[in-house]
C-alpha positions as CSV (number, residue, x, y, z in Angstrom):
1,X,16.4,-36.4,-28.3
2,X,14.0,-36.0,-25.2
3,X,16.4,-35.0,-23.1
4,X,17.7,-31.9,-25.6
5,X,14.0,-30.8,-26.1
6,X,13.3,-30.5,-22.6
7,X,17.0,-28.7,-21.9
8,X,15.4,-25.8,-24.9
9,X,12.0,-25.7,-23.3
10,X,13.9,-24.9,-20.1
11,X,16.4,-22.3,-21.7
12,X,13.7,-20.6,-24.0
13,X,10.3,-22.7,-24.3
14,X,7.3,-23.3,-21.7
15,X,9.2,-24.9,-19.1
16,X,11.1,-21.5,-19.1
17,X,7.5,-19.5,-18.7
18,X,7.5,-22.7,-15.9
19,X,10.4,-21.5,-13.4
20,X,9.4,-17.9,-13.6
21,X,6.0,-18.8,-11.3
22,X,8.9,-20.4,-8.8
23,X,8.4,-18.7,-5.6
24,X,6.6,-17.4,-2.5
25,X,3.5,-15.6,-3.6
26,X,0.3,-13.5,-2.3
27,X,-2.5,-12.8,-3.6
28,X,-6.3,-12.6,-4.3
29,X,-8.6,-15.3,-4.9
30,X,-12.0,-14.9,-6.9
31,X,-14.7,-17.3,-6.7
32,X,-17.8,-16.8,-9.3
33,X,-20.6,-19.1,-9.0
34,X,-22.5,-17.1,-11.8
35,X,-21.0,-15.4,-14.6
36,X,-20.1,-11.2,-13.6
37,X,-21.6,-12.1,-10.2
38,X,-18.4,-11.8,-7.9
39,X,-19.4,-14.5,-4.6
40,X,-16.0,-13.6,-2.5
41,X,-12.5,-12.0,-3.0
42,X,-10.2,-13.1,-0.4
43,X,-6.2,-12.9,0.4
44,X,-4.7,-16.5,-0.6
45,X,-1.2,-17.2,-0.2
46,X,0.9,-19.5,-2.2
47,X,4.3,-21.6,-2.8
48,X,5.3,-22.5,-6.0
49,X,8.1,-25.0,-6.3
50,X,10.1,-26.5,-9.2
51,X,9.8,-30.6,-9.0
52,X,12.0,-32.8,-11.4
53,X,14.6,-31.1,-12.7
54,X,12.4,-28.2,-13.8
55,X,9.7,-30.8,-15.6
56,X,6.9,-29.6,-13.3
57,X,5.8,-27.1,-11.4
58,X,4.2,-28.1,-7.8
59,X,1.6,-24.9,-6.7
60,X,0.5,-25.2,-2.8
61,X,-2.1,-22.9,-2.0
62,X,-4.6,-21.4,1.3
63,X,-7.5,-19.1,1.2
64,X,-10.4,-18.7,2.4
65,X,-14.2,-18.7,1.6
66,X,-17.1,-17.3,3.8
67,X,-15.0,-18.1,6.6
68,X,-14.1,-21.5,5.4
69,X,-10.4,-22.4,4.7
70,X,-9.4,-23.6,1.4
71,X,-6.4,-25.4,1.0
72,X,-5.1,-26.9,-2.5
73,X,-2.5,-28.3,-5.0
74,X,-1.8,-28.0,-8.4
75,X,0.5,-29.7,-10.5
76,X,1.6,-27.7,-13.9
77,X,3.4,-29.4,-16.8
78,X,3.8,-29.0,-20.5
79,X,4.1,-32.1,-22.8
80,X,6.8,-31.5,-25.2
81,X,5.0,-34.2,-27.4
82,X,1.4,-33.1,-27.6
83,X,2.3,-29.2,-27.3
84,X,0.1,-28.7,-24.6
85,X,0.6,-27.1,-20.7
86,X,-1.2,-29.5,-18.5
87,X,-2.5,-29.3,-14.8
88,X,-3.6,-31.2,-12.4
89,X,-5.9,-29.9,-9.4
90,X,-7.3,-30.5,-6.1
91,X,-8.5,-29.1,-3.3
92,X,-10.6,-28.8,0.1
93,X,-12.9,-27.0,-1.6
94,X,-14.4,-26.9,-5.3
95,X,-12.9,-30.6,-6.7
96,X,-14.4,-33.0,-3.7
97,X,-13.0,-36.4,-3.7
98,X,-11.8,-35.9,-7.9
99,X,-8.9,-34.8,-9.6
100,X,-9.7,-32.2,-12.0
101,X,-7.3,-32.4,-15.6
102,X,-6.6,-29.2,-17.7
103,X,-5.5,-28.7,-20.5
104,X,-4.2,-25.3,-22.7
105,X,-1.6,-23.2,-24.5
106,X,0.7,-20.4,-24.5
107,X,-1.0,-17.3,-24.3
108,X,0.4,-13.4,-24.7
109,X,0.2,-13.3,-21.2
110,X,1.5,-16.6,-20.2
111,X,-0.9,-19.7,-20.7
112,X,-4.5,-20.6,-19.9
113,X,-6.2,-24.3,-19.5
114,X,-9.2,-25.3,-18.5
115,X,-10.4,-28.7,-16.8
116,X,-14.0,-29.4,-15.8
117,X,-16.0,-31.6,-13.2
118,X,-19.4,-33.2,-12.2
119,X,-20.7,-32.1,-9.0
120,X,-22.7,-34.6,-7.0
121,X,-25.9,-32.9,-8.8
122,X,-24.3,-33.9,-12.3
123,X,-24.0,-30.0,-13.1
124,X,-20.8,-29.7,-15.3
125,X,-18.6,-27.3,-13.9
126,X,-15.9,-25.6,-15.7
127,X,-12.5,-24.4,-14.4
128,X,-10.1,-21.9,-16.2
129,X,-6.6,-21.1,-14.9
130,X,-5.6,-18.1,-17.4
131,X,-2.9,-15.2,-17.8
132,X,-1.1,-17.6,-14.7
133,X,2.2,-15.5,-15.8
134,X,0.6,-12.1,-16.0
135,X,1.0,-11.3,-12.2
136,X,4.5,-12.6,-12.0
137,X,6.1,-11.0,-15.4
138,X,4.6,-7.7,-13.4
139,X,6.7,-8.6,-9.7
140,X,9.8,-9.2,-12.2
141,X,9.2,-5.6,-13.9
């Protein structure tokens, strides 16, 4: 039964929304520190790579921030049990020496999770990847 759930997410489900991020990609990255107070917009690039027979989706990605590089990794998923996309998230950057978990749904523009982590001050911070499929349903238009 596992197996034929995961073949319909691929043909028509989340995994689907999944394999349309596969690619080479370019971009913008934003980095707030305070709510409508934009800190730095800088060109990123980024792979995206089916892993698994489709079950995941492997995101390797470089920016920059004031003059610093950023390099990270994220690791999308959807759990055909719970119902719920999944990431997980590190980098040279924002995360430290932690993995960051996220956790979301579908959205009308593709999905959105959100994950959160202590900083060595114990200041919560919050993370949210959203609209992911927005830019790439717009580069297959």
């Amino acid at each position: 039964m596992a197996d034929e759930q995961l073949e319909k997410s691929k043909a028509s489900g989340e995994h689907s929304l999944l394999s349309l991020l596969a690619g080479e990609w370019e971009g913008i990255t934003r980095i707030w520190f305070e709510p409508d107070k934009l800190a730095s917009e800088t060109p990123d690039q980024a792979t995206m790579q089916l892993i698994l027979d489709g079950r995941f989706l492997v995101h390797n990605y470089r920016s920059s921030f004031d003059g610093q590089v950023i390099e990270g990794q994220a690791t999308y998923g959807y759990d055909i049990g719970t119902g719920k996309l999944q990431c997980a998230w590190v980098d040279s950057f924002h995360t430290g020496t932690l993995i960051m978990f996220s956790e979301g749904r579908r959205t009308e523009k593709g999905f959105s999770v959100l994950g959160s982590w202590q900083a060595g001050d114990q200041t919560i911070w919050g993370w949210r990847v959203c609209d992911k499929l927005k830019r790439a349903l717009a580069h297959l238009a």
